[in-house]
KOLVO-728782 format. One line per field, with one value per residue (C-alpha): residue number from 0; residue in three letters; x, y, z. Coordinates in Angstrom, 1 decimal, always signed. Layout:
residues N
num <- NUM	...
residuo <- ALA	...
u <- X	...
v <- Y	...
w <- Z	...
This chain:
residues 408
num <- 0	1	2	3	4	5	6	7	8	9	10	11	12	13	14	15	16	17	18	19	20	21	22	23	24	25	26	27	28	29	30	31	32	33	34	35	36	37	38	39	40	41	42	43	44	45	46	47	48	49	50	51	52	53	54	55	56	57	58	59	60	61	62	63	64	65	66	67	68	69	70	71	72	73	74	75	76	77	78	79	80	81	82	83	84	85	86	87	88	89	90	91	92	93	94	95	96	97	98	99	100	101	102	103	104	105	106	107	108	109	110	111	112	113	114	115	116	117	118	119	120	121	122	123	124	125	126	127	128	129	130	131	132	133	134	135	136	137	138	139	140	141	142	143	144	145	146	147	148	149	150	151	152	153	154	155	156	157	158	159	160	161	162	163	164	165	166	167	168	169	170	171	172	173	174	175	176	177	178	179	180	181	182	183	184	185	186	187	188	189	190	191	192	193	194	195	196	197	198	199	200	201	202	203	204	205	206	207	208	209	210	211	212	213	214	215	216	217	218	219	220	221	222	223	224	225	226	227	228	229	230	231	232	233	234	235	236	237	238	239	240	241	242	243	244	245	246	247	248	249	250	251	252	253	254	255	256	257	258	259	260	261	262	263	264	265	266	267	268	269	270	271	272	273	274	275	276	277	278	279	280	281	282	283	284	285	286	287	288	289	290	291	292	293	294	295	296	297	298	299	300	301	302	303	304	305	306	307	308	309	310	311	312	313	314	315	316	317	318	319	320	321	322	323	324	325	326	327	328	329	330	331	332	333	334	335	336	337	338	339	340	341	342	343	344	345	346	347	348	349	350	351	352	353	354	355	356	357	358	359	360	361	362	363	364	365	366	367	368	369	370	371	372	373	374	375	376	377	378	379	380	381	382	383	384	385	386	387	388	389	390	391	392	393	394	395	396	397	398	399	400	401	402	403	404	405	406	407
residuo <- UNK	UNK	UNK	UNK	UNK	UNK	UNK	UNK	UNK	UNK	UNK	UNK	UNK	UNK	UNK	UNK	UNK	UNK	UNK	UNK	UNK	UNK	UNK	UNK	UNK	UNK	UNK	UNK	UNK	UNK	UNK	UNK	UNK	UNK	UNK	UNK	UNK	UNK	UNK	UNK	UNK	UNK	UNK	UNK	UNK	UNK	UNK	UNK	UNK	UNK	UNK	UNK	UNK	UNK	UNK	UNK	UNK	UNK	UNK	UNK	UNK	UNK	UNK	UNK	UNK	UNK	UNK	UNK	UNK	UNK	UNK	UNK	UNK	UNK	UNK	UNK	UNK	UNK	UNK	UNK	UNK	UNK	UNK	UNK	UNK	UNK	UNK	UNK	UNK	UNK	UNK	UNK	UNK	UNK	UNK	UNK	UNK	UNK	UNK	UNK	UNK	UNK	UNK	UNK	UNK	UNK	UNK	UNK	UNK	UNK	UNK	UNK	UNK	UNK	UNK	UNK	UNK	UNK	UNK	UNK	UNK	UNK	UNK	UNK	UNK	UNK	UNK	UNK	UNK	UNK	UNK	UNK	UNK	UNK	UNK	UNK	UNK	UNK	UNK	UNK	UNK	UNK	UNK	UNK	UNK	UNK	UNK	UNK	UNK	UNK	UNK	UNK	UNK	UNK	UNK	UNK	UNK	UNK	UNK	UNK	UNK	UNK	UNK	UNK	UNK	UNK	UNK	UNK	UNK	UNK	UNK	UNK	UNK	UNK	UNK	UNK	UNK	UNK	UNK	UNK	UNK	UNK	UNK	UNK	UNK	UNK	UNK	UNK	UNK	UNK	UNK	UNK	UNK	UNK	UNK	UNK	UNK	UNK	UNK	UNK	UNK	UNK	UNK	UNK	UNK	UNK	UNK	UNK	UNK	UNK	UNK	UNK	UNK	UNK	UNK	UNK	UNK	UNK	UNK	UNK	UNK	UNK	UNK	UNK	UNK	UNK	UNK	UNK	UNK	UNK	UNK	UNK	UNK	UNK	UNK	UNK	UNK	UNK	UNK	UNK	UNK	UNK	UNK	UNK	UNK	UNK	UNK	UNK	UNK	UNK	UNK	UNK	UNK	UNK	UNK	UNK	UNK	UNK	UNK	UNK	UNK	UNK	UNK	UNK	UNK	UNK	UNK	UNK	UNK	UNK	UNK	UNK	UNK	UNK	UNK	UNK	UNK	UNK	UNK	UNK	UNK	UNK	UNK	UNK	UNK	UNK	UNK	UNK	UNK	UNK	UNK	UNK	UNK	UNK	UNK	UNK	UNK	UNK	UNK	UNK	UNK	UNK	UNK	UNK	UNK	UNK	UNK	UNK	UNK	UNK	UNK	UNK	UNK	UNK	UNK	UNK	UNK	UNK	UNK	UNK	UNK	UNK	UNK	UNK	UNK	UNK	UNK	UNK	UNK	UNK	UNK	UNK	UNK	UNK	UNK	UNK	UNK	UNK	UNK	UNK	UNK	UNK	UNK	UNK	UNK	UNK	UNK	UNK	UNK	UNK	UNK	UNK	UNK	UNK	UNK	UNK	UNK	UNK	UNK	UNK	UNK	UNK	UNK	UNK	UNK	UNK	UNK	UNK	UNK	UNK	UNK	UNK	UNK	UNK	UNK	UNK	UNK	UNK	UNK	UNK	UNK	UNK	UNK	UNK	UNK	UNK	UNK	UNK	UNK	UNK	UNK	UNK	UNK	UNK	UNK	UNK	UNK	UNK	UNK	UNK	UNK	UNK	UNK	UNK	UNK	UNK	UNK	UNK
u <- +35.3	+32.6	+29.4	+27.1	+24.1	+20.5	+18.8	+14.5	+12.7	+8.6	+8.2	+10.0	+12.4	+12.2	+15.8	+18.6	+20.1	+22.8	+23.9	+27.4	+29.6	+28.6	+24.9	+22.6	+21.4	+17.6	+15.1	+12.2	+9.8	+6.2	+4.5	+4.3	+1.9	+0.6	+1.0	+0.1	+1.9	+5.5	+7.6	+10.9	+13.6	+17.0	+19.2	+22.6	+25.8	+26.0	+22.6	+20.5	+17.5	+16.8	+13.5	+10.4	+8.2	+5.1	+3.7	+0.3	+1.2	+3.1	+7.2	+9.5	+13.5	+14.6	+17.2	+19.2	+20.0	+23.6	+22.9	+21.5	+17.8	+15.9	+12.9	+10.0	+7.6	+3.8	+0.3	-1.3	-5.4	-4.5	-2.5	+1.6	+3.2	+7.1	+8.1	+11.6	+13.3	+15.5	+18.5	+16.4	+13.2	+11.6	+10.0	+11.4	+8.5	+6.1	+5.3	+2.7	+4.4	+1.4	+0.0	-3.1	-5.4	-5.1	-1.2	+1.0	+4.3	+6.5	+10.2	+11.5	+15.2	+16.3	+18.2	+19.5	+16.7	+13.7	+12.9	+13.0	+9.8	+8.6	+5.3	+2.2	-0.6	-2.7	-2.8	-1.4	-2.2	-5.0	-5.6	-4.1	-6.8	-6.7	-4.9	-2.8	+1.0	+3.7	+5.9	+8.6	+8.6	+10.9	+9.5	+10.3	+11.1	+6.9	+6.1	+5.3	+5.7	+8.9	+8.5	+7.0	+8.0	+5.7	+6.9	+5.2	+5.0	+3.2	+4.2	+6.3	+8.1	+10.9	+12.0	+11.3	+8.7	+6.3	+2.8	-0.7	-3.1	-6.9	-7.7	-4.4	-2.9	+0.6	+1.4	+4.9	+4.4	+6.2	+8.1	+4.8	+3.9	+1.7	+0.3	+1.5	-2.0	-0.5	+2.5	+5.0	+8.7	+11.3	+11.8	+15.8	+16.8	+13.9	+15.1	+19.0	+20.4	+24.3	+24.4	+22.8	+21.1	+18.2	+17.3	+14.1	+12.5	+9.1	+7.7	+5.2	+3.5	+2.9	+5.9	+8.3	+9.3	+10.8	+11.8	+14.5	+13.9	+16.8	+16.3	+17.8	+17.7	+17.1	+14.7	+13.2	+14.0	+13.5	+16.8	+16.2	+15.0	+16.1	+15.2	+12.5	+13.6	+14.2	+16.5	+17.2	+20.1	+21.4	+24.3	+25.4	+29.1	+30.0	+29.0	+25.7	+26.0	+24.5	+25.1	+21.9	+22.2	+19.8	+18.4	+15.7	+14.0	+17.5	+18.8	+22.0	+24.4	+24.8	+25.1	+27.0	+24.9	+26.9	+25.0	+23.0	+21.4	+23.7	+25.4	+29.2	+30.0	+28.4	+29.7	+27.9	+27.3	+24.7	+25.7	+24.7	+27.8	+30.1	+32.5	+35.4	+37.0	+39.1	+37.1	+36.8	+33.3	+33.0	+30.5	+28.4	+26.5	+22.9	+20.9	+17.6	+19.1	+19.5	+22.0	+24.2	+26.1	+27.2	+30.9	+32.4	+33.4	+34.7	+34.2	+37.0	+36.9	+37.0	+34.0	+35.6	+35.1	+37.1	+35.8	+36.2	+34.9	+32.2	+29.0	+27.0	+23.2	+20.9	+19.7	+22.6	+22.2	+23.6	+27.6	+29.3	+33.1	+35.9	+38.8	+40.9	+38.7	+37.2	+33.4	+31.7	+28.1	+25.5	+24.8	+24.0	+23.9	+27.4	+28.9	+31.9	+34.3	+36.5	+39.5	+40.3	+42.7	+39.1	+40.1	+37.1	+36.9	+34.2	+33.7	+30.7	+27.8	+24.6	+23.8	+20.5	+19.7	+16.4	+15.6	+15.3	+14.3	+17.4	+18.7	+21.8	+25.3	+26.6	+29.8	+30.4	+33.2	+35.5	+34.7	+31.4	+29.2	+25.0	+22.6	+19.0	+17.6	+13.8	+13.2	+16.1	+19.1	+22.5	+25.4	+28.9	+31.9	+35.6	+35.4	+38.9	+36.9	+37.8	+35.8	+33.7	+35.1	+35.0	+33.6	+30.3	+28.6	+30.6	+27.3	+23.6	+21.8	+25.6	+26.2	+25.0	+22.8	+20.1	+19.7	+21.1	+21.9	+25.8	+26.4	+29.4
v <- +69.3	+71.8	+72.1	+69.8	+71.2	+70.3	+70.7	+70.1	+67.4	+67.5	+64.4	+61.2	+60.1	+56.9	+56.8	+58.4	+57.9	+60.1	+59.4	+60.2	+61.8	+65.3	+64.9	+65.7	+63.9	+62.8	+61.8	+60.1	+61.3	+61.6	+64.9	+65.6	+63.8	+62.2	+58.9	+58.5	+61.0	+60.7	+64.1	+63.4	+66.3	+67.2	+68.9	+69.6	+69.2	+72.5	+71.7	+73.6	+72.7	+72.4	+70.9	+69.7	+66.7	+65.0	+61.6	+60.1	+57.0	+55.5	+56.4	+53.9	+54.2	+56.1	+54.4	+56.0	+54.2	+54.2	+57.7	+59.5	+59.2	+58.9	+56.3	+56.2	+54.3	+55.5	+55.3	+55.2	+55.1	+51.4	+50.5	+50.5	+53.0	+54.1	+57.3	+58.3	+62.1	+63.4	+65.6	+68.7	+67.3	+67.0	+63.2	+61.7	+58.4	+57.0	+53.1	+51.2	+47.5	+44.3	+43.5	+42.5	+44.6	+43.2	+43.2	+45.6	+46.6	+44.9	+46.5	+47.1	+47.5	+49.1	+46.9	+48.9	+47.1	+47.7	+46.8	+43.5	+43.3	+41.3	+41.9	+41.2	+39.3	+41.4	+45.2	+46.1	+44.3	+42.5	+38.3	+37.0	+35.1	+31.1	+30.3	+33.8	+33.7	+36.8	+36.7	+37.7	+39.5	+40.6	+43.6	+45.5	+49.1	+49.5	+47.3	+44.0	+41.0	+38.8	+36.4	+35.7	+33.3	+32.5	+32.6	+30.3	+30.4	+27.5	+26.1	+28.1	+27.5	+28.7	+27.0	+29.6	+31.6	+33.3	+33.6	+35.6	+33.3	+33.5	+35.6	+37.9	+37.9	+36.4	+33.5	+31.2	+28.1	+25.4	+25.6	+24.5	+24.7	+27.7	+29.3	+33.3	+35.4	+38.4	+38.7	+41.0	+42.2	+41.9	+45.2	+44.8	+44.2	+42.6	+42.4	+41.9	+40.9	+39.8	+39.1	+36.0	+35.7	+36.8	+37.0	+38.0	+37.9	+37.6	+37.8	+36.6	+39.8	+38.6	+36.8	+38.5	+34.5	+34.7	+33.0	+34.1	+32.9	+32.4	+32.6	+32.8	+36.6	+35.6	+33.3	+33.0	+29.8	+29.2	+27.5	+27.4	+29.1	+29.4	+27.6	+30.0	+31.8	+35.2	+37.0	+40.6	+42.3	+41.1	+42.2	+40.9	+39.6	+38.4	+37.1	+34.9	+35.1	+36.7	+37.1	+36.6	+37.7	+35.8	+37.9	+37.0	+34.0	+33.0	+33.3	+35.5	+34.2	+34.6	+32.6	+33.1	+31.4	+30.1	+30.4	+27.7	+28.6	+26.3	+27.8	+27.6	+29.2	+30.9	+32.9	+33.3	+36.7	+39.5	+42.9	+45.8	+44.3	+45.9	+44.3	+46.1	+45.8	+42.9	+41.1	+41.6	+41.4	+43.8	+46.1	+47.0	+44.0	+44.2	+42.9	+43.5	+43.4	+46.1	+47.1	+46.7	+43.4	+44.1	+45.2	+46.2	+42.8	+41.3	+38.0	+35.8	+33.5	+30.2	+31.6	+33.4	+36.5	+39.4	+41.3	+44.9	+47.8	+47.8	+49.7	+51.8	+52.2	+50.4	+52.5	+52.8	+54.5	+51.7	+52.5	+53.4	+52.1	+54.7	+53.4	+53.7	+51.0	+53.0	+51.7	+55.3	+55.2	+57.1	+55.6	+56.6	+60.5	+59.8	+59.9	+57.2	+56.0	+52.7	+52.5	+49.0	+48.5	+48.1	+52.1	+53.6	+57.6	+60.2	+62.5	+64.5	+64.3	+65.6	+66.3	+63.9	+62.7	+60.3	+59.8	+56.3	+56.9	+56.9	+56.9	+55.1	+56.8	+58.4	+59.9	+62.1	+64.3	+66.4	+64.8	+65.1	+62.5	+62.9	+61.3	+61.8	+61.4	+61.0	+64.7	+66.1	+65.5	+66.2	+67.3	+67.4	+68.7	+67.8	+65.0	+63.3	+60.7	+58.8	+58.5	+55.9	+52.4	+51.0	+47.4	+45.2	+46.3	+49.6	+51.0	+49.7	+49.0	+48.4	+52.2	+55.7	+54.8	+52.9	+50.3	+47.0	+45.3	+44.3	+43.2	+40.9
w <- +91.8	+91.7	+93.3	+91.3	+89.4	+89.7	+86.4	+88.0	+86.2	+85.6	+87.8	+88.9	+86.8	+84.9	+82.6	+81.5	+77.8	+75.7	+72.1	+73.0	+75.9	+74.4	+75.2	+75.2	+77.9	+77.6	+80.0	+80.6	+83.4	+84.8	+84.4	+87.7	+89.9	+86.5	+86.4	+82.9	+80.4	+79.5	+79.3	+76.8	+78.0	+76.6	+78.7	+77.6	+79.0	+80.5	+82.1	+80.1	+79.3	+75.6	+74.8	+76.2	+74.3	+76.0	+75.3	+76.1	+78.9	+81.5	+81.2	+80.3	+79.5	+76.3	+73.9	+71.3	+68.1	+66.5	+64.2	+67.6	+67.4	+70.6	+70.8	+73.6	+73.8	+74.3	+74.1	+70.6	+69.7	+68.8	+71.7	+71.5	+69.5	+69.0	+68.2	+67.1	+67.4	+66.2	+68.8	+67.5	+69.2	+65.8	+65.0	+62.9	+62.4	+64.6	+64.1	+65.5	+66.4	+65.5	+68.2	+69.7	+71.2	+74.9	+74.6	+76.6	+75.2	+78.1	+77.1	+73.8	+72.0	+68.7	+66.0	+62.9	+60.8	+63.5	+66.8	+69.3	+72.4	+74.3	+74.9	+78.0	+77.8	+79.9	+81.4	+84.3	+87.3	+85.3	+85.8	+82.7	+80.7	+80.3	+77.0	+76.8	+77.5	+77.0	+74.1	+71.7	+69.0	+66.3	+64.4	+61.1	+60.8	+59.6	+62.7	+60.7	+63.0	+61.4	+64.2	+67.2	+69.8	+73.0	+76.7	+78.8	+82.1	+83.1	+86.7	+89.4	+92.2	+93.8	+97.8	+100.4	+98.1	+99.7	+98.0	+98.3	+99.5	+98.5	+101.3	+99.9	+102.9	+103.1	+103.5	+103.8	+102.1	+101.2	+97.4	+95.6	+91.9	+91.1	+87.8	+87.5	+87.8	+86.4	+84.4	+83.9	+82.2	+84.8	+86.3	+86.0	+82.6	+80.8	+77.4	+76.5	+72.9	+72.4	+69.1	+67.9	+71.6	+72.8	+76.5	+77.8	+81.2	+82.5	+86.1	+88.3	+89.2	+92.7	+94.2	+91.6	+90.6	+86.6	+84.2	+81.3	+78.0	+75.5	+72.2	+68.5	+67.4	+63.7	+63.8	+67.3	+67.8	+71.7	+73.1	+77.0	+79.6	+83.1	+85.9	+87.4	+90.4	+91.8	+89.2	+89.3	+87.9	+84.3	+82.3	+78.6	+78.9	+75.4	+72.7	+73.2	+76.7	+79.9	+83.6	+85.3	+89.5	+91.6	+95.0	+97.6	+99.8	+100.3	+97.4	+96.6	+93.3	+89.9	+86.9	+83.7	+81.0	+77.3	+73.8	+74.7	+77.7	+80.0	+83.2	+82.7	+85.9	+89.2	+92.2	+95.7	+95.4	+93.6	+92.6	+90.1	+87.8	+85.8	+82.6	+81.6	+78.4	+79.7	+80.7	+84.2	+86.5	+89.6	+91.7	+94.4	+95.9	+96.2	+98.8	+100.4	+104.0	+106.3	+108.2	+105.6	+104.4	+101.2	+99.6	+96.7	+95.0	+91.8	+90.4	+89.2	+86.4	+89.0	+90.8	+93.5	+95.0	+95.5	+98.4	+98.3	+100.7	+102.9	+101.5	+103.8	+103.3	+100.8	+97.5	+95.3	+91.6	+88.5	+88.4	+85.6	+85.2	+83.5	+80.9	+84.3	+85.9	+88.2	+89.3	+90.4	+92.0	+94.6	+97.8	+101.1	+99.8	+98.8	+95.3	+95.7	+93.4	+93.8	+91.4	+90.5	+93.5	+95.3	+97.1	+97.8	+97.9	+98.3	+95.6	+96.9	+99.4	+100.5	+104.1	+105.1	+101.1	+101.4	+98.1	+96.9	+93.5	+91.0	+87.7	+86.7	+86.5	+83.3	+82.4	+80.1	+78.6	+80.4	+83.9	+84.0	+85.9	+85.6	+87.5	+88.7	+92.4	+92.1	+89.9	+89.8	+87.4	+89.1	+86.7	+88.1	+86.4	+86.7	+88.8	+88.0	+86.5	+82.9	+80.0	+80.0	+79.7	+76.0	+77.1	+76.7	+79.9	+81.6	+83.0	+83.1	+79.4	+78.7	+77.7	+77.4	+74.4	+76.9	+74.2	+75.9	+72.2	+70.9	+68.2	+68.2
């Protein structure tokens, strides 16, 4: 393999998308030290940079659609817009989603007929208003509302939360009911739809508590909602259903939820997961403990684990799993693959890497892996690795397009 190439970005790097394993790759970042513009960059597989586009607010991810359109999301005079552009940089439309004008565009997804959010009731870090509650939204390709569902969260509480107390200092309590002051979209995964489900999660801003809301994707129809609790990473695994990981104030597990918003099945374990096109549920555990605990596992239908390698360090970059079943991730300044005999291997390193701030894995054609570490995209090339694997969740947003919706 050859010495990887740095491509610098304007500022911290927010996502990474592609509409197929030709590139070109584009990415989502601050302009610099500003917080508050989006910079849109294709770079293409070589590395080269190919064009530049700015956007008036805070970054979020890019996703592609199925003809190879990239859509951000932005600032607008009116509050949320969407732009779509084309691989050429050129927009194609821009649409303004109904909203109100205190709503903040929480996360969004592209259908082939317009777009699914879920949307905030209040700005950032702002009290949330007696009476006002998040919600989701179905929206038409000229932004008109089809439906609109509301997500309440009413009463938390989660045993062994901790919570800001009045004087905001913190404070352990007891698991004790408590109304969210601010709310936001989960940070991992917010808004998934497999097929005919929707599932959307919302947090409480302070103690990170959520709550995921399942729901029919034609109509709206709320059909549960989890218990609430301290959920970080998510992954679609068939039709209707979702793998929701549980981390934090002793919790560590994750639960397979059916069509109807019912666990069928839980392990004792929480990882950035990967599905392969078998079926099959493994990766890199993910814990906020250090030293390090955590492996490389695999889930087995009964609920057991498979317990893989021992995994140095903490950050660790989503993986990304080849049609070989090889899981391949960054972590610990270490680029490591493990082949799905649970082998680990090195592929590359960097001598005292930091950064915590990271992208997910992509692979793309002819070997080539890309990633980013804080503002810098990395772009290796023949790294042995496979094209990536043709299943329902091979790498995070459950492909290169960035737009976590299936189908099936």
């Amino acid at each position: 393999m050859t010495e990887p190439q740095s491509v610098p970005m304007p500022g911290q790097v927010w996502g990474l998308a592609a509409p197929d394993t030709g590139g070109p790759i584009f990415v989502t970042s601050y302009d610099g030290k500003n917080l508050s513009t989006t910079v849109l960059t294709a770079v293409d597989v070589a590395g080269e940079v190919l064009w530049r586009r700015e956007f008036d607010g805070h970054p979020g991810r890019p996703r592609v659609s199925t003809s190879g359109s990239v859509w951000v999301a932005h600032r607008g005079p009116t509050g949320a817009v969407l732009t779509e552009l084309d691989a050429a940089g050129s927009t194609v439309r821009s649409i303004t989603p109904e909203h109100e004008p205190f709503e903040r565009l929480g996360s969004f997804v592209v259908l082939p007929d317009g777009i699914c959010a879920s949307w905030l009731p209040a700005e950032r870090n702002r009290p949330v208003p007696a009476g006002r509650h998040a919600r989701i939204a179905r929206h038409g390709e000229d932004g008109s509302v089809r439906w609109s569902t509301p997500a309440v969260l009413d009463q938390l509480s989660f045993p062994g939360c901790i919570e800001i107390s009045a004087e905001t200092s913190w404070e352990a309590r007891p698991s004790k009911p408590w109304a969210p002051q601010t709310i936001e979209a989960h940070h991992w995964e917010p808004l998934l739809i497999a097929g005919h489900r929707i599932a959307a999660t919302f947090a409480d801003g302070r103690s990170g508590i959520a709550v995921t809301f399942f729901l029919d994707t034609t109509t709206g129809r709320l059909i549960a909602a989890s218990p609430p609790g301290p959920s970080h990473h998510k992954a679609i695994v068939g039709p209707g259903e979702f793998l929701i990981g549980s981390q934090g104030y002793g919790a560590f597990s994750t639960a397979q939820y059916d069509s109807s918003g019912t666990v069928v099945q839980e392990w004792p374990t929480h990882a950035m997961l990967l599905i392969d096109r078998h079926g099959a549920i493994s990766g890199p555990e993910s814990e906020n403990t250090t030293p390090s605990r955590s492996r490389f596992v695999g889930l087995e239908p009964d609920g057991t684990m498979r317990r893989g390698p021992a995994l140095s360090g903490y950050y660790t970059t989503y993986p990304a799993l080849d049609h070989h079943g090889t899981a391949v991730f960054w972590r610990d300044g270490r680029l490591l693959a493990v082949d799905a005999d649970f082998q680990m291997r090195e592929l590359f390193a960097l001598e005292d890497e930091k950064r915590a701030v990271m992208s997910k894995i992509m692979l793309l054609d002819q070997e080539r892996v890309a990633f980013a570490l804080h503002d810098e995209l990395f772009i290796l090339q023949s790294t042995g690795l496979g094209t990536l694997d043709n299943s329902v969740w091979p790498c995070a947003d459950g492909g290169l397009h960035g737009n976590p919706v299936t189908h099936q």
